[in-house]
DRENVEXMAR-212579 format. One record per residue (C-alpha): x, y negated, z. Coordinates in steps of 0.2 Angstrom, whole numbers, padded with zeros to 4 digits, always signed. Layout:
N
XYZ...
END
This chain:
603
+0064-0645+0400+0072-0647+0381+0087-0651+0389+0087-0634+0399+0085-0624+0381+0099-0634+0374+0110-0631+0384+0103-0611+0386+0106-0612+0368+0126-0618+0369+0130-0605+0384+0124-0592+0375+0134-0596+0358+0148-0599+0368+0147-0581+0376+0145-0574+0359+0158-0581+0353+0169-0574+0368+0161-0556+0366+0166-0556+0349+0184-0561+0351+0187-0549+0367+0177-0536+0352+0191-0541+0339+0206-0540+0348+0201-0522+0355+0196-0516+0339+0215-0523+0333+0223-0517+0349+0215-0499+0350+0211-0496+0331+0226-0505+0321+0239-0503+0334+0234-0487+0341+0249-0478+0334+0262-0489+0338+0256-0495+0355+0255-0475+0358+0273-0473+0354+0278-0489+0366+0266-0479+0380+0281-0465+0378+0293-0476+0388+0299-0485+0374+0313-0501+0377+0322-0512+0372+0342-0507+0371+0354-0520+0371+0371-0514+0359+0387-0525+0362+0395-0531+0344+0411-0535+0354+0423-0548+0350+0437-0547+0337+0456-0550+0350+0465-0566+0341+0480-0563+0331+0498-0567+0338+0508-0574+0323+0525-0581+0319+0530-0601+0319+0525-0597+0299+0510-0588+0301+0516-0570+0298+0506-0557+0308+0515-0548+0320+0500-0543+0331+0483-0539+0321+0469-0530+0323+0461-0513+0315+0442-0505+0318+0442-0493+0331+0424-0483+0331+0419-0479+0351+0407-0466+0357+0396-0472+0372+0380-0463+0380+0367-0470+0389+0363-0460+0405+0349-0466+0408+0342-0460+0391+0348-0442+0391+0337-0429+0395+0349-0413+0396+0365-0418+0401+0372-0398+0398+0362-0400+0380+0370-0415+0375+0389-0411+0381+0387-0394+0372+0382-0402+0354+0396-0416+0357+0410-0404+0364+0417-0400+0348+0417-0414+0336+0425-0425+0352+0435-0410+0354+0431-0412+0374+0428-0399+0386+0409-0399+0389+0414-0401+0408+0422-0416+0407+0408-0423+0396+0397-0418+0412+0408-0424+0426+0408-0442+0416+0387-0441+0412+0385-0437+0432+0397-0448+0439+0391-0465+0428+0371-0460+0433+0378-0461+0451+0383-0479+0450+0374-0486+0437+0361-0476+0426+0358-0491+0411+0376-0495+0408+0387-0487+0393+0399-0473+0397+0414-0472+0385+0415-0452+0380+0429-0456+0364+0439-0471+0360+0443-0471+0339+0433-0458+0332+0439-0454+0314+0427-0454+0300+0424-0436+0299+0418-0435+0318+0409-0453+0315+0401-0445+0299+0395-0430+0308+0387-0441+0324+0378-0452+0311+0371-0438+0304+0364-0430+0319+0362-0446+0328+0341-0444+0329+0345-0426+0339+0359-0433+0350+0349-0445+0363+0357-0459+0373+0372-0458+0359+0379-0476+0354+0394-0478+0339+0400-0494+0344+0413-0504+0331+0427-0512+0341+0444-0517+0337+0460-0509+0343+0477-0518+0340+0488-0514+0325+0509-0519+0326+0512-0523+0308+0531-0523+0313+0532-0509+0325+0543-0512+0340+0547-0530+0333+0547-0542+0350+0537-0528+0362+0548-0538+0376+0536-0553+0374+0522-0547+0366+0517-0538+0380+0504-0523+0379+0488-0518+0385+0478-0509+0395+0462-0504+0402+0455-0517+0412+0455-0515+0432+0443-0518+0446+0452-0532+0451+0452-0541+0435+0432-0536+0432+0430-0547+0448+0443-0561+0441+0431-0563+0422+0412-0553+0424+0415-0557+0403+0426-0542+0404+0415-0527+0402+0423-0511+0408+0427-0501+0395+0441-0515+0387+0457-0516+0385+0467-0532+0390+0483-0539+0391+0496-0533+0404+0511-0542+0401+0521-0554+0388+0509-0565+0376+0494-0551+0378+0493-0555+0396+0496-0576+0399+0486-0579+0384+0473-0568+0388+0459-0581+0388+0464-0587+0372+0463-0572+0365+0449-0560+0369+0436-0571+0362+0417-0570+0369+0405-0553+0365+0388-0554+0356+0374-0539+0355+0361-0533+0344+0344-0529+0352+0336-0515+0347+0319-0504+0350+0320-0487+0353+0309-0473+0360+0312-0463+0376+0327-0453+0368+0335-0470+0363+0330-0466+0343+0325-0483+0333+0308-0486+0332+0303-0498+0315+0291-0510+0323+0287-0528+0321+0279-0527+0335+0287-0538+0348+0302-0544+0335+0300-0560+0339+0307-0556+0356+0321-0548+0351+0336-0562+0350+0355-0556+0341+0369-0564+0344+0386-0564+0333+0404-0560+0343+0414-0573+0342+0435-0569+0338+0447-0574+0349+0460-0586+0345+0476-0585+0336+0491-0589+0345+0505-0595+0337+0522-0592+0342+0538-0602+0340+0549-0587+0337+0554-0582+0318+0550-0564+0314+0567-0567+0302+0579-0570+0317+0570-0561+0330+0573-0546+0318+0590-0551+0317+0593-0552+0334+0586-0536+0340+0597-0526+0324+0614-0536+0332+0609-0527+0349+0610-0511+0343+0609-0499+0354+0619-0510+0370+0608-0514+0382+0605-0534+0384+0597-0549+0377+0599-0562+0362+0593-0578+0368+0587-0593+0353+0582-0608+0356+0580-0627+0346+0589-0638+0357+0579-0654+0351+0560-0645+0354+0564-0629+0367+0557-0619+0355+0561-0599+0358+0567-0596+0341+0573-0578+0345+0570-0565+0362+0576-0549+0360+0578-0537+0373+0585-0520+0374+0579-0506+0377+0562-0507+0372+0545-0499+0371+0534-0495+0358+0519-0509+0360+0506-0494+0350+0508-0480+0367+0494-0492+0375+0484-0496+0361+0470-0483+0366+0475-0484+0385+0493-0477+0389+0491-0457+0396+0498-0455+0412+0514-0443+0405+0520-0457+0393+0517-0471+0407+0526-0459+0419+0540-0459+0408+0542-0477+0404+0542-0481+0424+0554-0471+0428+0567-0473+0415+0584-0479+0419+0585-0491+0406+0571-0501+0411+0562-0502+0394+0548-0513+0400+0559-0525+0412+0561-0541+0398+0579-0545+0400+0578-0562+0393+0569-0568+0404+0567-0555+0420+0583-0549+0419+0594-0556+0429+0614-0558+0432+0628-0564+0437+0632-0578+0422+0651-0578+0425+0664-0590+0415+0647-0598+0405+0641-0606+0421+0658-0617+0422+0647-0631+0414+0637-0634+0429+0653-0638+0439+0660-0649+0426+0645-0660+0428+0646-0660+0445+0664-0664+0448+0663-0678+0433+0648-0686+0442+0652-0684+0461+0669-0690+0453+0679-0676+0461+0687-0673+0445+0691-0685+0429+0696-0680+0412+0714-0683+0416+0714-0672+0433+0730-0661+0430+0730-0645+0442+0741-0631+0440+0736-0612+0439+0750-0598+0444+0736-0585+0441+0728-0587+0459+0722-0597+0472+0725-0595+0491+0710-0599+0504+0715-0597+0520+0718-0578+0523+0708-0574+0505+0717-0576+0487+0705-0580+0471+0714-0573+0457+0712-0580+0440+0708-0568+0424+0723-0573+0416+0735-0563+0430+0751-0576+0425+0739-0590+0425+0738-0604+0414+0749-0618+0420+0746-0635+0420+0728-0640+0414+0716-0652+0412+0698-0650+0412+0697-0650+0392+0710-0637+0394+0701-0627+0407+0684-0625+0400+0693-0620+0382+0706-0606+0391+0691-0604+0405+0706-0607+0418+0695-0599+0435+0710-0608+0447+0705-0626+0441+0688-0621+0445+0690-0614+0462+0699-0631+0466+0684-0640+0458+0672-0632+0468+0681-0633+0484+0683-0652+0484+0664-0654+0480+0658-0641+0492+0641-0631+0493+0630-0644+0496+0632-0656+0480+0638-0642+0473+0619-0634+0473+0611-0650+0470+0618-0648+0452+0613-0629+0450+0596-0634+0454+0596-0647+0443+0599-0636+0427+0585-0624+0433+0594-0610+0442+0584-0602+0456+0567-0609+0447+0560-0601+0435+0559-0610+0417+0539-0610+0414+0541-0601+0397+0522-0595+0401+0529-0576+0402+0535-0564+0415+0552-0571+0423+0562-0571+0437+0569-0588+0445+0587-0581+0449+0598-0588+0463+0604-0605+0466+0612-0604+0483+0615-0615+0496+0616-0617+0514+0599-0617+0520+0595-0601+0507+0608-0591+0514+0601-0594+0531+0584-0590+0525+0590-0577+0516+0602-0567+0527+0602-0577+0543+0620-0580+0542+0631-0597+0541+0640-0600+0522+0657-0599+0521+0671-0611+0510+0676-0596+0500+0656-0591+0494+0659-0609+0487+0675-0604+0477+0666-0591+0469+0650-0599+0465+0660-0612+0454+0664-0597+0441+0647-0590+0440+0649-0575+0453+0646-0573+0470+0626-0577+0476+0623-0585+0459+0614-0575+0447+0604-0582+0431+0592-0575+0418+0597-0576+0399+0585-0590+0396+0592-0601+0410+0609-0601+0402+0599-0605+0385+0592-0618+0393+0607-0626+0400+0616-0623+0384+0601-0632+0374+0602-0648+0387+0624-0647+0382+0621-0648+0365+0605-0662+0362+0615-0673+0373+0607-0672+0392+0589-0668+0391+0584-0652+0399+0568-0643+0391+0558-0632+0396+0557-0618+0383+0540-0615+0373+0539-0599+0366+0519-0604+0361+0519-0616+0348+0501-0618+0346+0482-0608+0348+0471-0610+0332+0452-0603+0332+0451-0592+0315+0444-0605+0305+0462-0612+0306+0455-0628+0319+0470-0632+0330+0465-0632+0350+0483-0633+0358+0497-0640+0350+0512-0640+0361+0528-0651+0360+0544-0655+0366+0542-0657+0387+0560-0664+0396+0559-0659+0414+0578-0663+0417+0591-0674+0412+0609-0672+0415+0618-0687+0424+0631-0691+0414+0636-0705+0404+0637-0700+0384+0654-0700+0383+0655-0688+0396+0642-0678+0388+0652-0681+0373+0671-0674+0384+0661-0657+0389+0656-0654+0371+0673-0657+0363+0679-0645+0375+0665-0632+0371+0671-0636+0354+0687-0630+0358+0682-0613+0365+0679-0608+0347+0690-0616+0337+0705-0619+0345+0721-0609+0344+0719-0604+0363+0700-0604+0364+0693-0588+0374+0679-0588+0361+0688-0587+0347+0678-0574+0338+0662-0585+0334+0673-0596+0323+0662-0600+0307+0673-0607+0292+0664-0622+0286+0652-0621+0300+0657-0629+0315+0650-0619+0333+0653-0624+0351+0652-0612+0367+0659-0603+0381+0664-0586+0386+0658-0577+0400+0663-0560+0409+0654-0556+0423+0660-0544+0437+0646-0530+0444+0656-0519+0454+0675-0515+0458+0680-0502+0449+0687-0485+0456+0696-0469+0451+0678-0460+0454+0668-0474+0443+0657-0471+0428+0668-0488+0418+0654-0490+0406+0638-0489+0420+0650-0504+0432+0660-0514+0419+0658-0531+0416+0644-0540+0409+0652-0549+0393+0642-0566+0389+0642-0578+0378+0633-0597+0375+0634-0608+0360+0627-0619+0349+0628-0628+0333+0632-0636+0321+0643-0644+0333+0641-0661+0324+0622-0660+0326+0614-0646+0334+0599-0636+0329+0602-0618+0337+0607-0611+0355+0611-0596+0354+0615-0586+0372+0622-0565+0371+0621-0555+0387+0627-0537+0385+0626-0527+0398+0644-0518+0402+0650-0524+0388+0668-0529+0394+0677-0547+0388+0662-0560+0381+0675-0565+0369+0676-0549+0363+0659-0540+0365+0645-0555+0366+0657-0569+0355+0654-0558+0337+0635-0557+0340+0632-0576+0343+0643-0578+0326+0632-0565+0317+0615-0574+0323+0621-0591+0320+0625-0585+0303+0609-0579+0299+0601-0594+0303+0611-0604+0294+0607-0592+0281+0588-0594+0285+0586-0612+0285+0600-0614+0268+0585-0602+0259+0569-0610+0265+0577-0628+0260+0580-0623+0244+0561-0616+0241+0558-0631+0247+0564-0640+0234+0559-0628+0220
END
C-alpha cells in the first residue's frame, strides 16, 4: 500500500512539473511573443536576395587590366509580393523613366510563369533614382535594389576582336549551367565566351525576413535559421597579348581592313591580334538593343567576324614555304635544282603566268623564294603532285583549325578525296599548279600563316598558339598555367631548315628581295611576300572592293628569333608594297618594347 502512495506521489510531481512547463511556454509564447508572432501570423517569410558574383578580370601577360569591372545597381520586383500591380507601376514609372504599361506587361507576364522569382524592371540605376527607391522603399512592396557588376573597357576598343562581348543569357545556356540565373549577362564570343567558366564565379545570398509587402521585419525570432552566404569572384584570366603591341598593331591598321598577327615563335604565345573593323565591346555591356545589333549584323565590313583568326583567304606567294618542304623532302627538288622562268608556264591547253610578265630566268630555289619566281613553283608542284603535296599542307595546320581556344575557321587544305566530297568532281593537274602559290582551293586564316611562319623561324617545331597565358583566383593563386605545346614538326633536316631560312633572309635583304621594304638597318628580319588574287578584274569593277590581298610573314631577329609577325590587308595590292612596311613598323616597336623593359630591368 506505501508503495501505491509513493509512486501516487511521483506521478503527480511529474504532472506538475509538465503543467507548469506547458503553463511557461504559453505564457512566453502568447504574452511575450504575442507581437511578434502576430506580425509572422500576417504572412511573413523569409526572402532570399542574391549578392551575385563579381566576373574575373581579363589582363595583359603584365597584368594591366583591359577588361574590369564597375557596380551596376539593378531593380527587381517580387510578384508574388505585390499587391497593386497598376499601384506599383505608377509610383516606379517615372523615376525608371518606363511606361507604366510596360512595367505591367513584365509584372503579369513573370506571375504567369513563376510568381516567387525576381523580375528585372532596370539594369544600372543611377544614384539619384537609386537614392529616391531607398527612400520610399517601405511604400514600394516586392521592390529589390540588387548590387551587381557590369563590365568596364579601361582601353576602349583595344582587342574587341578576342575579347569578345556579352550578352543576356539564353534558354539554351540556362539548361547548359542551372548556376546561371536568368537575368545575367554572359560571354558570347572571344575570351568572354571560352572562358566563361573561369570567369563568372559562383553567387551567394543574403536571407532576410520580411512582412507580407516584402518590408524588413527586425526579429531574432528564427535567426538562427537564416544562413548568408559570400559571392565568390570569378577568376582572372591572363592573356599572352601585350597591351603595348596589340596597340601598335591595331594604330598600323588604320583604317584598312585586315589583321596583324604576333606570335613568340619558342612559346606560341599570341603576342598581338588585331582585327579591323571592329566594334565597340561597351554596346553590350547592359544587353545590346536590337537597332545597334541590327546594325552590326548587317554591316558590310563585318566588324564582329575576327579576321585573325575567322577570316579567311587565299594566302598567296607566303604559302611557297609549304612547297619548299615538300619538294626538299620528297626529294623532287635540291638546292641546286636550276629551272628557267620565261614569265609562264604551259599545261596542256592552259598557260600559268608568272607575276613577273618577262620572267626571271634561270633560278634556283634560294633564288625563287627571294624573287617569289611562281614558274619554278608550278614545276615544283607538278612533279610532286596533289597527293604528297596535301600531306604537307596538312601537316603545317591548313584545313584544321589552330586550338587557340577562340572562334576560328579551319580554312582549306585540299586534296583528292575533299574535292570529291566537296564538289563531287575529279581534281585536275592544273588545280595542283595553283595550289603550289597559295591560290586555287587553298585558303588560310592569318593565324595559320603565323603559325607556319613561327615553326620556320624556331627551327621545325609547330605550335599550337596560346593566346591564354594563365587563370589566377583574385587572391593572386595560380590554377592554370599554360606552356609551350608542339603538335607538329617539320621533316627536314637542320640544314635544310637552315637553306629555307637563308632564302627567307634574302626576301628582305637582298637587292632582288620582293620584300624589300621590311629591311631593318641593324636589325636583321626574314619573310616573304605574298599577293593574293580575289577576282579578275574588269572594265566595270570597283579596283579597290576586288584587288589583291597583299600579305606579308616575317620573323626576327633572323639570327635568333623572338617575334612572328604576319600582315593581311585586305585589297591592298603588292605585299611588298602594302603589308611589307607594317610588319617593319611592328617588328620595330617590339624591338623598341623589349630594348625599354631590359633596361628597367637592370635599373
Amino acid at each position: 500500500m506505501q508503495n501505491f502512495k509513493n509512486r501516487l506521489v511521483i506521478v503527480t510531481v511529474i504532472l506538475a512539473i509538465a503543467f507548469l512547463v506547458l503553463a511557461s511556454r504559453l505564457w512566453y509564447l502568447q504574452v511575450l511573443k504575442g507581437d511578434e508572432f502576430e506580425e509572422f501570423s500576417l504572412d511573413n517569410r523569409i526572402r532570399i536576395e542574391r549578392v551575385p558574383a563579381p566576373r574575373g578580370r581579363i589582363l595583359d601577360r603584365f597584368g594591366r587590366e583591359l577588361v574590369v569591372n564597375r557596380p551596376s545597381f539593378d531593380v527587381y520586383v517580387l510578384p508574388d509580393e505585390i499587391q497593386e500591380i497598376g499601384g506599383l507601376s505608377l509610383s516606379l514609372s517615372d523615376v525608371l523613366d518606363l511606361e507604366p504599361s510596360v512595367i505591367e506587361e513584365k509584372l503579369n507576364s513573370a506571375k504567369k510563369i513563376s510568381r516567387f522569382s525576381p523580375v528585372l524592371l532596370a539594369k544600372d540605376i543611377n544614384r539619384d533614382q537609386l537614392a529616391y527607391i531607398e527612400a520610399r522603399k517601405s511604400t514600394l512592396p516586392g521592390l529589390i535594389v540588387e548590387v551587381n557588376n557590369l563590365r568596364k573597357y579601361p582601353r576602349g576598343k583595344l582587342g574587341a576582336s578576342f575579347l569578345g562581348y556579352i550578352g543576356k543569357v539564353s534558354e539554351d545556356e540556362l539548361k547548359k549551367d542551372p548556376k546561371i540565373n536568368s537575368n545575367d549577362l554572359v560571354g558570347k564570343s572571344g575570351i568572354e565566351k571560352n572562358w566563361q567558366s573561369s570567369l563568372r564565379g559562383e553567387d551567394g545570398y543574403i536571407q532576410n525576413v520580411t512582412d507580407a509587402l516584402g518590408r524588413g521585419v527586425d526579429s531574432t525570432l528564427f535567426k538562427k535559421d537564416l544562413t548568408n552566404k559570400k559571392s565568390v569572384s570569378g577568376n582572372d584570366v591572363i592573356l599572352a597579348i601585350d597591351i603595348d603591341l596589340q596597340r601598335g598593331a591595331e594604330e598600323a591598321l588604320g583604317e584598312e581592313a585586315g589583321s596583324i598577327v604576333a606570335v613568340d615563335v619558342n612559346t606560341g604565345e599570341v603576342l598581338a591580334l588585331a582585327s579591323n573593323p571592329t566594334f565597340n565591346p561597351e554596346d553590350f555591356i547592359k544587353g545590346i538593343d536590337s537597332k545597334t545589333w541590327s546594325e552590326l549584323i548587317n554591316d558590310k565590313s563585318y566588324p564582329l567576324l575576327n579576321r585573325s583568326t575567322q577570316g579567311v583567304y587565299a594566302p598567296g606567294s607566303v604559302f611557297k614555304v609549304v612547297p619548299v618542304v615538300a619538294g626538299l623532302k620528297e626529294g623532287v627538288v635540291t638546292p641546286d635544282t636550276l629551272v628557267n622562268c620565261p614569265g609562264r608556264y604551259k599545261l596542256g591547253r592552259n598557260t600559268f603566268r608568272c607575276w613577273k610578265r618577262g620572267g626571271h630566268g634561270w633560278v634556283n630555289l634560294r633564288l625563287a623564294v627571294v624573287q617569289s619566281c611562281d614558274v619554278y613553283f608550278y614545276k615544283l608542284a607538278e612533279k610532286l603532285g596533289i597527293d604528297r603535296f596535301s600531306e604537307y599542307i596538312k601537316l603545317f595546320g591548313f584545313g584544321s583549325p589552330t586550338g587557340i581556344g577562340i572562334e576560328e575557321r579551319a580554312g582549306v587544305a585540299p586534296s583528292r578525296e575533299w574535292k570529291l566530297k566537296r564538289f563531287n568532281k575529279p581534281w585536275y593537274q592544273g588545280e595542283t599548279i595553283v595550289s603550289a602559290i597559295g591560290q586555287g582551293y587553298v585558303s588560310s586564316t592569318p593565324l595559320q600563316v603565323a603559325v607556319m611562319t613561327a615553326a620556320v623561324a624556331n627551327g621545325g617545331a609547330i605550335l599550337k598558339p596560346n593566346i591564354v597565358r594563365k587563370i589566377k583566383t583574385r587572391e593572386g593563386e595560380t590554377v592554370v598555367q599554360n606552356s609551350a605545346e608542339v603538335v607538329g614538326t617539320i621533316p627536314l633536316e637542320d640544314d635544310m631548315i637552315a637553306l629555307l631560312q637563308d632564302a627567307l633572309v634574302g626576301v628582305v635583304n637582298d637587292p632582288g628581295g620582293t620584300g624589300r621594304r621590311a629591311k631593318i638597318e641593324g636589325y636583321k628580319v626574314a619573310g616573304k611576300t605574298g599577293t593574293a588574287q580575289v577576282v579578275s578584274l574588269d572594265s566595270q569593277s570597283d579596283k579597290r572592293k576586288h584587288g589583291d590581298h597583299a600579305w606579308f610573314m616575317s620573323y626576327a631577329p633572323a639570327e635568333a628569333p623572338e617575334i612572328a609577325v604576319v600582315v593581311l590587308v585586305e585589297h591592298g595590292g603588292k605585299g611588298g608594297a602594302v603589308a611589307a612596311p607594317l610588319a617593319k613598323q611592328i617588328i620595330e616597336l617590339y624591338k623598341k618594347l623589349q630594348e625599354t623593359r631590359d633596361l628597367d630591368d637592370n635599373v
